[in-house]
C-alpha positions, 0 to 999 in steps of 0.5 A, a space after each residue: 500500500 504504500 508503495 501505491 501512495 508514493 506512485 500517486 505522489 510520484 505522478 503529482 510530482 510529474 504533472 506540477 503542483 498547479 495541475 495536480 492541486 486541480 486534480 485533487 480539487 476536481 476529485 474532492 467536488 466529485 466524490 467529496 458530497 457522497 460522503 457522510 462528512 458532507 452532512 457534517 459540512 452542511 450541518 455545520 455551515 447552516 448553524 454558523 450562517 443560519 441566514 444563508 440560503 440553502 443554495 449558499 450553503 451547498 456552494 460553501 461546501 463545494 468551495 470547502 471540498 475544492 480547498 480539501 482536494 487541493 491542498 492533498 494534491 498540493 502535498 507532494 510539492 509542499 517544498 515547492 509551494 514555499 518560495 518566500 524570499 524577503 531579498 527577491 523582488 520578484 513574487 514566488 508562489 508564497 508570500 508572508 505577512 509578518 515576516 518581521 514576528 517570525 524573525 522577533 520569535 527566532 532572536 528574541 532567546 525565549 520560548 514562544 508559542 505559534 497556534 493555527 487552523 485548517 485553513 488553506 494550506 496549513 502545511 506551510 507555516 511550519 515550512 515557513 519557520 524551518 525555512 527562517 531558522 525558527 527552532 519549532 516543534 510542530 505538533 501533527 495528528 498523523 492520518 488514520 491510513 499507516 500507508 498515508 501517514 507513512 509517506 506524508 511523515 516523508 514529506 513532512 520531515 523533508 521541508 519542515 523542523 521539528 516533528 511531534 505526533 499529537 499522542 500518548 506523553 507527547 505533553 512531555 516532549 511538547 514541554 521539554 521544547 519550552 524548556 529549551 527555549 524552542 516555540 511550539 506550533 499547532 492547530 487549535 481548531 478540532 475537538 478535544 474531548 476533555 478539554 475546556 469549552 469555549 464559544 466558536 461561531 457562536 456555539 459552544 466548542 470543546 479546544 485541547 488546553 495544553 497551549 493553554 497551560 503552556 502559556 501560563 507555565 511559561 509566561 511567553 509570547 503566544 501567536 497565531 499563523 494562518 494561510 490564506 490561498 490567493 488566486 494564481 494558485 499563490 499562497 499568503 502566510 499572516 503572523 499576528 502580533 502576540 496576544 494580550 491574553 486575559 489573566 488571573 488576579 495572582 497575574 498568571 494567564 488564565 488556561 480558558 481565558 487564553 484558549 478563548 483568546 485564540 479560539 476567537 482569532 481563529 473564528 476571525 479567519 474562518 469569517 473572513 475565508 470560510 471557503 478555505 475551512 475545514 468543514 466537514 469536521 464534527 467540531 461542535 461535541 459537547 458533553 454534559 459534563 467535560 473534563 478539562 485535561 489533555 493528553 499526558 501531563 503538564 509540569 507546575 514547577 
């Protein structure tokens, strides 16, 4: 099986990221509506935009699954696709926002924090800091299939920095980055079922806190990156300023309050893009009673 995978990877190298980006897209639109994770897409979008047509709604989703299907036929050519340079004064398929928060992230000897979502392409920010010589570790959930986990882990560990696989104990590796003075990047954006509740496009939504409670451990800078997809097939990367999060009377940053904070950057970007957002996820599961814990265990001193 995996020698499948690599041969699609192989013929999407052939063809250029353009052209198979396309494929992916075509591909998505297609067969993406048969599947049960439509009715999620549907669902979903009608809560977040009750004002919406029907027809409105089913073009969202459609937009949804073009951006899905390409950016899988993107990820051959991820490397490809990040061709910032700040010196060129020609425009290379990418381009970033912000540039001078990277660099103040890489220089200024302290750990830092780096939150995201499912939008666009969200690969290549982390290529983004690898590239700029920002020591990251980016925190992944790896794909169900062993097959496709295996040669997308390939492609990750070609163009990107560090690597941690969201996983039994990875709070401790996770931690042990901090400690080194290292910065930590990872989506925020699905459900985490014991973690703590906050208000995403206005319902209520269960976020993993573990950036939480290493913003409070730490006390240090926390940003968001997003990826926006332009026309031409071109890419924009946005580095927000750090975020003035909310904290406790004793002056240590609250654990809710902050995942709160970036929750809401989050719904921000998927306001103003939502065509580019992952839809079809089962975002909103709430239970009665929510345990608010994370995967190992985060240290207190």
């Amino acid at each position: 099986m995996v020698g499948v995978v690599r041969g699609v990877f192989a013929i999407s190298r052939a063809i250029g990221p353009e052209r198979s980006g396309a494929v992916g897209a075509a591909l998505a639109r297609t067969f993406g509506p048969l599947l049960k994770a439509h009715r999620t897409a549907l669902f979903n979008i009608r809560a977040a935009y009750p004002d919406k047509s029907e027809a409105e709604v089913k073009a969202l989703a459609r937009a949804a699954w073009d951006n899905l299907g390409r950016t899988g036929g993107e990820y051959p050519h991820l490397g490809q696709l990040f061709d910032f340079d700040p010196d060129s004064p020609v425009p290379g398929r990418t381009e970033v926002d912000g540039i001078e928060h990277f660099l103040s992230l890489r220089d200024d000897g302290r750990p830092g924090i780096v939150f995201s979502a499912h939008l666009a392409n969200w690969e290549l920010p982390a290529i983004c800091a690898a590239r700029f010589g920002l020591d990251t570790t980016a925190v992944f959930r790896a794909p169900n299939d062993p097959a496709v986990a295996r040669v997308i882990h390939e492609v990750r560990s070609e163009t990107m920095g560090n690597l941690e696989a969201a996983r039994q104990g990875a709070a401790f590796a996770m931690q042990g980055a901090l400690e080194k003075g290292g910065h930590l990047g990872m989506l925020i954006d699905q459900h985490f079922t014991r973690g703590v509740i906050v208000n995403f496009m206005g319902r209520p939504a269960l976020v993993n806190p573990i950036l939480g409670k290493f913003a409070r451990r730490f006390d240090c800078p926390v940003h968001g990156v997003r990826v926006i997809r332009l026309p031409g097939n071109r890419f924009r990367l946005q580095l927000t300023p750090p975020l003035d999060l909310p904290r406790d009377p004793d002056g240590q940053i609250n654990v809710q309050g902050a995942m709160q904070a970036m929750t809401s950057v989050v719904e921000s970007w998927v306001r103003e893009y939502p065509e580019q957002w992952l839809w079809m996820h089962r975002r909103w599961r709430v239970p009665a009673k929510p345990e608010a814990d994370v995967q190992g265990k985060v240290s207190s001193h």
